[in-house]
C-alpha beads as a LAMMPS data file, in Angstrom:
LAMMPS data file: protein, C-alpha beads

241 atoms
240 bonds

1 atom types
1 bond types

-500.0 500.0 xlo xhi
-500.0 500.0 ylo yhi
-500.0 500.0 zlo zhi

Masses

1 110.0

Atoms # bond

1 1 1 11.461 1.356 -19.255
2 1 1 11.814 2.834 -15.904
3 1 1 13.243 0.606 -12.894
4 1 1 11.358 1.461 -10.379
5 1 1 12.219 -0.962 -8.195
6 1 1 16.091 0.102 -8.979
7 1 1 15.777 3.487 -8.267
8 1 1 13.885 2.805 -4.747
9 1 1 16.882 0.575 -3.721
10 1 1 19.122 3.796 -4.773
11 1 1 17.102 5.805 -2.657
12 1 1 17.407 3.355 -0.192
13 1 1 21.172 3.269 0.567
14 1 1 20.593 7.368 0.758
15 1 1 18.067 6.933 2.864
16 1 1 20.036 4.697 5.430
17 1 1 23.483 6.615 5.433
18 1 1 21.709 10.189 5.761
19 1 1 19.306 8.812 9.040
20 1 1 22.172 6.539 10.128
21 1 1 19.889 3.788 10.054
22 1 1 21.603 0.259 10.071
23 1 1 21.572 -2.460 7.335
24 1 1 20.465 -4.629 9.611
25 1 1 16.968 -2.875 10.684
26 1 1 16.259 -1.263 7.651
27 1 1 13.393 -2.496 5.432
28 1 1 13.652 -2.436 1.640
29 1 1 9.722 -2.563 0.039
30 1 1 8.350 -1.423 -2.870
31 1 1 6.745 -2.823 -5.928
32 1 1 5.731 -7.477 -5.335
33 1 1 8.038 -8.953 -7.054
34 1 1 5.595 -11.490 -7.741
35 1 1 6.623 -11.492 -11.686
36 1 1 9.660 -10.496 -13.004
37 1 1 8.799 -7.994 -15.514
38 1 1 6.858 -5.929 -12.474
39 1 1 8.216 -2.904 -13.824
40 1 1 6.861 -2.676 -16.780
41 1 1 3.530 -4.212 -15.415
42 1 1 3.330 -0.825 -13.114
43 1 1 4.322 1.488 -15.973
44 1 1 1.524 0.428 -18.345
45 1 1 -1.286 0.014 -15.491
46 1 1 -3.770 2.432 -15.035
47 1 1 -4.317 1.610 -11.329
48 1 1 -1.473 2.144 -9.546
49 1 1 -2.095 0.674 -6.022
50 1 1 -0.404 1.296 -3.227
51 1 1 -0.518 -0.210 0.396
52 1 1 1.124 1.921 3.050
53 1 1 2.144 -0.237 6.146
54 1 1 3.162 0.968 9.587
55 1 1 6.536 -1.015 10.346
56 1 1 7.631 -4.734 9.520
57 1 1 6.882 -6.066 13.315
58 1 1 9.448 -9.154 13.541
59 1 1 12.906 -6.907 13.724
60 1 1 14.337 -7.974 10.534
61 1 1 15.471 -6.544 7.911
62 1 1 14.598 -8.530 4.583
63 1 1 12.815 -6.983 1.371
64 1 1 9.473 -6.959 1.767
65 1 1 9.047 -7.089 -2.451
66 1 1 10.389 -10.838 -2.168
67 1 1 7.523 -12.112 -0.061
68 1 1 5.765 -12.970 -3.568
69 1 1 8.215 -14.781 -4.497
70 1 1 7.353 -18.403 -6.121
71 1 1 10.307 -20.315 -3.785
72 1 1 11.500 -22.297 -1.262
73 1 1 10.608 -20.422 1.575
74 1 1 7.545 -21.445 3.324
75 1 1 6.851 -18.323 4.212
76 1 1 6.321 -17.213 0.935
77 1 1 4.097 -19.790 -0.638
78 1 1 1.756 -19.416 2.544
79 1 1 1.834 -15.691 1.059
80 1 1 1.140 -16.517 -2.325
81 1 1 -1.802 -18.506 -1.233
82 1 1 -3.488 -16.003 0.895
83 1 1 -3.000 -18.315 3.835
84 1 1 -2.537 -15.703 6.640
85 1 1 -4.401 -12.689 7.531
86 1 1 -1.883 -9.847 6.056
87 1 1 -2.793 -10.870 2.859
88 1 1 -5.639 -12.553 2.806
89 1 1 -6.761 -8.797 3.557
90 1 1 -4.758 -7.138 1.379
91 1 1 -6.128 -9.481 -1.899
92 1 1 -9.305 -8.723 -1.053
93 1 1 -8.712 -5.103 -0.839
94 1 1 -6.151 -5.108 -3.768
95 1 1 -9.420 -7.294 -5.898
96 1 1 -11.738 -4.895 -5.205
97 1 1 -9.791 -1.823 -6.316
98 1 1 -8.452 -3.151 -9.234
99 1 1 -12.251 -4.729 -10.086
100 1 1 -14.603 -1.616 -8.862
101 1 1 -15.936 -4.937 -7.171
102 1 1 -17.566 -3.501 -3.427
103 1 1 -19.363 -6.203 -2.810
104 1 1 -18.136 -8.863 -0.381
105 1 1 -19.882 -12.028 -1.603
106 1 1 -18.312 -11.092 -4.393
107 1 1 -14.646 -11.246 -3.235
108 1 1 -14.397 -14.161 -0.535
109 1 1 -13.652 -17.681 -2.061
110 1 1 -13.102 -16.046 -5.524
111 1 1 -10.528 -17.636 -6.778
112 1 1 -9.618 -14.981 -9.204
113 1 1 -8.372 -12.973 -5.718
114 1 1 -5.383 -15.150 -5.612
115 1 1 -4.489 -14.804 -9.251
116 1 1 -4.897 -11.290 -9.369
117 1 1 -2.436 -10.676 -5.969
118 1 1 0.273 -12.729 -8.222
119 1 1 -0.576 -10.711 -11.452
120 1 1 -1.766 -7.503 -10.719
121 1 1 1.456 -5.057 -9.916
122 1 1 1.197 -3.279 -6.737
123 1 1 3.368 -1.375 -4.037
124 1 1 3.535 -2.421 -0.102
125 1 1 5.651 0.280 1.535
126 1 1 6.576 0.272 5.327
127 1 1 6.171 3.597 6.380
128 1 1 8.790 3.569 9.116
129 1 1 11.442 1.598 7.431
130 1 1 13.315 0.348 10.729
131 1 1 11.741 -3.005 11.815
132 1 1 9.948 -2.815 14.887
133 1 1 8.806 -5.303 17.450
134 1 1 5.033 -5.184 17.381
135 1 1 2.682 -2.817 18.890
136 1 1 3.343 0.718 17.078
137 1 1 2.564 3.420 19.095
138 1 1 1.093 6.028 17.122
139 1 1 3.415 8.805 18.744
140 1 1 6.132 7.220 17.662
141 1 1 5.298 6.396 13.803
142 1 1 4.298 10.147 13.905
143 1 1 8.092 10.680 14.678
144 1 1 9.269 8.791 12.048
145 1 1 6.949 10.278 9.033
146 1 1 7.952 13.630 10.483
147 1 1 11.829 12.639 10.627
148 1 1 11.384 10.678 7.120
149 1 1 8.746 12.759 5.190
150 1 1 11.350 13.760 2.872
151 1 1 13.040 10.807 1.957
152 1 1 9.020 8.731 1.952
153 1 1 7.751 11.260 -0.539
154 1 1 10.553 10.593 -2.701
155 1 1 9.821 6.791 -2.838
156 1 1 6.047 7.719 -3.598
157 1 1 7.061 10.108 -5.906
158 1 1 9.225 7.703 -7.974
159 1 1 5.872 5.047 -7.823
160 1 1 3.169 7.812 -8.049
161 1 1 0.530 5.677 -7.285
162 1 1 -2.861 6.522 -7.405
163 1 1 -4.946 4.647 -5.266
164 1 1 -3.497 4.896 -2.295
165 1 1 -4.796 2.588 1.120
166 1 1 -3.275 4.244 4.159
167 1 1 -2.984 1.817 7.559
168 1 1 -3.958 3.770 10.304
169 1 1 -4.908 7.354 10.870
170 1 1 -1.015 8.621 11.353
171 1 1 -0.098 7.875 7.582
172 1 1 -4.024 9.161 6.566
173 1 1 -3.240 12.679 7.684
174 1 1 0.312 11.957 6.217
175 1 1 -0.309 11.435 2.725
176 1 1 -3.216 13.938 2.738
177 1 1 -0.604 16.732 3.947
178 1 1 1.209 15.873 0.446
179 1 1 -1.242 18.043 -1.383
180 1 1 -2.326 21.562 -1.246
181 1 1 -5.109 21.236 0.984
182 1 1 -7.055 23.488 -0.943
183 1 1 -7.193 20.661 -3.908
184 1 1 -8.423 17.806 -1.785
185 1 1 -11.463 16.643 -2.240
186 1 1 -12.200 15.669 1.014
187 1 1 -15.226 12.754 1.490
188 1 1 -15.015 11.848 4.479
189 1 1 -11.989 10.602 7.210
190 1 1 -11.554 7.589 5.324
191 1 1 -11.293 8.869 1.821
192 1 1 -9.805 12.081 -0.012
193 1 1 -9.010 13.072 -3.910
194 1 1 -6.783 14.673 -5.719
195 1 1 -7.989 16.035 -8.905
196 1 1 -5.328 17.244 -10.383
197 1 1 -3.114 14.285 -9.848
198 1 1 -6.572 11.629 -9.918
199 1 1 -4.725 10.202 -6.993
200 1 1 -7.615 8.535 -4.305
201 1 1 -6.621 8.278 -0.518
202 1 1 -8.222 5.308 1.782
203 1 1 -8.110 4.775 4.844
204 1 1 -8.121 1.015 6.250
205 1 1 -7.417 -1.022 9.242
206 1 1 -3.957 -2.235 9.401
207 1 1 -4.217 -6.022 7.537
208 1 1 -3.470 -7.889 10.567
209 1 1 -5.693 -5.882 13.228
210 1 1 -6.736 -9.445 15.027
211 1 1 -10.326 -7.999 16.293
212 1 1 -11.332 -6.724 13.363
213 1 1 -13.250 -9.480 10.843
214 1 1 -12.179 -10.199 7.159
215 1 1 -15.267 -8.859 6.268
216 1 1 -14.461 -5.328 7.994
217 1 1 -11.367 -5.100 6.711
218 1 1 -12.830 -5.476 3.218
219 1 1 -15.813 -2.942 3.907
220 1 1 -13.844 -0.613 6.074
221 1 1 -11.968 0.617 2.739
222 1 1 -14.448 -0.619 -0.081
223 1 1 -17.621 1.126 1.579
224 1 1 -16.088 4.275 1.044
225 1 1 -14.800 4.086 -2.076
226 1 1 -18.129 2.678 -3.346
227 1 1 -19.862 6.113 -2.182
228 1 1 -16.871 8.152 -3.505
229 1 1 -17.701 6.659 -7.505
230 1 1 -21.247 7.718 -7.243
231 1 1 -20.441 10.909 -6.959
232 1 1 -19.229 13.616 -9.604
233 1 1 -15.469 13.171 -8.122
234 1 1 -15.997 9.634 -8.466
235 1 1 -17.065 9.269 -12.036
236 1 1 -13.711 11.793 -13.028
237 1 1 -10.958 9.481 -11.479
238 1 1 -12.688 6.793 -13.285
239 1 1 -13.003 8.848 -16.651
240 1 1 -9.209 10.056 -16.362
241 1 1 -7.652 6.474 -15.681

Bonds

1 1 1 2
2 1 2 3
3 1 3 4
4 1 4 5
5 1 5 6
6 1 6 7
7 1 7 8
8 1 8 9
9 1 9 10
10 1 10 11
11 1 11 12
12 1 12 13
13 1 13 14
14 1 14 15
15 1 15 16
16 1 16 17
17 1 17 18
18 1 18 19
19 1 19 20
20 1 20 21
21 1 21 22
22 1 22 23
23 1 23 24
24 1 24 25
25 1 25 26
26 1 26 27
27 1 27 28
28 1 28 29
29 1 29 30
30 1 30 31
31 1 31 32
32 1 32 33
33 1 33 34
34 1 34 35
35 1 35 36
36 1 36 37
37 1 37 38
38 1 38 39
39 1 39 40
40 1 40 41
41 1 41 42
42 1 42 43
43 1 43 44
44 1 44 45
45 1 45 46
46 1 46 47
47 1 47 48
48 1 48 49
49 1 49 50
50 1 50 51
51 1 51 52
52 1 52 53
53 1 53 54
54 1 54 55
55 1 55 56
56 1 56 57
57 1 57 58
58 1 58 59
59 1 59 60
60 1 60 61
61 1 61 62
62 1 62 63
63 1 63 64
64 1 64 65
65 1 65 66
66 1 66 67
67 1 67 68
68 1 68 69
69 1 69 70
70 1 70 71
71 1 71 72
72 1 72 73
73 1 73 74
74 1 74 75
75 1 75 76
76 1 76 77
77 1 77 78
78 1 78 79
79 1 79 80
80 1 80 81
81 1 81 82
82 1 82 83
83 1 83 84
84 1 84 85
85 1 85 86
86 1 86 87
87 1 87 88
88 1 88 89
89 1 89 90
90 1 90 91
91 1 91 92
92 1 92 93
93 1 93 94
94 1 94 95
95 1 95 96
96 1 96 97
97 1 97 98
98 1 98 99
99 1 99 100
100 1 100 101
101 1 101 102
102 1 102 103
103 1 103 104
104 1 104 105
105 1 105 106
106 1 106 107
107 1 107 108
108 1 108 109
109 1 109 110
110 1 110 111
111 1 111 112
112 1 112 113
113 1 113 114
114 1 114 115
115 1 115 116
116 1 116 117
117 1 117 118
118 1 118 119
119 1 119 120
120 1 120 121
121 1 121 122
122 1 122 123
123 1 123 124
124 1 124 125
125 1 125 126
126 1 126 127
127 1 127 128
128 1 128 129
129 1 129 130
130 1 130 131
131 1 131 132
132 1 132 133
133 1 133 134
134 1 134 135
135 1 135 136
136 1 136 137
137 1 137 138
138 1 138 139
139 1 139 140
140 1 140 141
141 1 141 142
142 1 142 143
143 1 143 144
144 1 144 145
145 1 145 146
146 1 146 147
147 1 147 148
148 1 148 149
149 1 149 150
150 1 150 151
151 1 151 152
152 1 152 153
153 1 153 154
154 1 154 155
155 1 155 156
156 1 156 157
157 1 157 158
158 1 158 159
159 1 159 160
160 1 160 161
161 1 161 162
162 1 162 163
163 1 163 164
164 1 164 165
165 1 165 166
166 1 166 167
167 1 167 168
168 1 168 169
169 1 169 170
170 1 170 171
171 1 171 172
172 1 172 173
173 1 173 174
174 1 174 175
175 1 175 176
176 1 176 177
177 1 177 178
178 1 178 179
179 1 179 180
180 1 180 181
181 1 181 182
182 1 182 183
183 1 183 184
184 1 184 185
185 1 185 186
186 1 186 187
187 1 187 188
188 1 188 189
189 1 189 190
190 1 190 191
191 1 191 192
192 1 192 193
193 1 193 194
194 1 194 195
195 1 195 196
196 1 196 197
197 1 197 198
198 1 198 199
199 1 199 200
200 1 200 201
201 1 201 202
202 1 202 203
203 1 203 204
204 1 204 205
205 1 205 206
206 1 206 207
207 1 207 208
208 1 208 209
209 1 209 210
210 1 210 211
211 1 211 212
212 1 212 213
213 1 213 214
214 1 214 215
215 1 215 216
216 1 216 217
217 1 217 218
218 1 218 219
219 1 219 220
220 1 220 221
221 1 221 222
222 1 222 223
223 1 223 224
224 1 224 225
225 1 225 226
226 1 226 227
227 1 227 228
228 1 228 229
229 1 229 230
230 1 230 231
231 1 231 232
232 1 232 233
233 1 233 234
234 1 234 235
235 1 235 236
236 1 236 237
237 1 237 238
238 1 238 239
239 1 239 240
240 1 240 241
């Protein structure tokens, strides 16, 4: 069985002595650990789903893969329950893509969202891995996938997801650039696919945009990829899983 989630943390301490990033900004992420056997859950599912963040926005440094976690910390059953906006939004999104469910009504108040967050293996990856303090500028992120585009496609090549939800238009046109461009399907802004690898690109709102309703958050990725599997492209990912 292949550690995933071992080989990221390799990659990790690599990662942090070749940028000379310190132990105490730098933010481990990866696959939930939500269930202990995660790795194997990943390996055998055919939706490999991937959430690509901007920065964690407190300044620590903790793993992001523990905030699953059935424990002690508050924090963490507040998580577990959906009860704040990061992933209240990210269930939703993470229900729908796992379901082919694009229909809101659908999604909010199904309880089934909550299991399947706990149960249903997928990767939340900070895209600029020294915490930050809020408020991203996009020039700046745009630094850090260009100084860390190496070591970032290594950690997606080791998950190799392939549904991949991209927050914010800096880490769109990042991921995109992974491929020959002459292989992308290309939809529309908010959605690209790779044939050859059956890999799907979204873009979304960051999860915890404050002016932007649960409801858009849900539709600003789902609306998309509801028009992307009536089409030809569509019905091929879906074939190929």
């Amino acid at each position: 069985m292949i550690e995933y989630n071992n080989q990221l943390s390799i990659l990790f301490e690599i990662w942090k002595n070749r940028r000379g990033y310190s132990e105490y900004t730098f933010v481990n992420d990866g696959l939930m650990r939500s269930q202990e056997n995660v790795d194997e859950l990943w390996h055998k599912s055919k939706r490999k789903i991937a959430f690509l963040m901007k920065d964690k926005s407190d300044g620590s440094c903790d793993d992001v893969r523990d905030w699953l976690k059935d424990n002690d910390n508050q924090n963490n059953q507040m998580n577990r329950r959906m009860g704040n906006t990061l992933f209240r939004n990210i269930g939703n999104i993470l229900y729908g893509l796992y379901h082919d469910e694009c229909d809101y009504n659908n999604v909010v108040d199904n309880e089934q969202v909550v299991v399947d967050l706990l149960s249903v293996p997928f990767a939340y990856i900070e895209c600029k891995k020294e915490a930050g303090h809020g408020n991203l500028k996009s020039s700046v992120l745009q630094e850090y996938l260009r100084n860390d585009r190496d070591f970032l496609q290594m950690e997606l090549a080791i998950l190799k997801p392939n549904m991949i939800v991209c927050s914010g238009w800096p880490i769109n046109i990042f991921v995109k650039e992974m491929y020959p461009q002459e292989e992308l399907y290309v939809m529309s802004n908010n959605l690209s696919y790779h044939p050859q690898s059956n890999t799907v690109i979204l873009l979304g709102y960051h999860p915890t945009a404050w002016n932007i309703p649960q409801k858009g958050h849900f539709y600003g990725v789902m609306s998309h990829y509801e028009k992307f599997l009536q089409t030809d492209y569509g019905r091929q990912f879906l074939d190929r899983l």
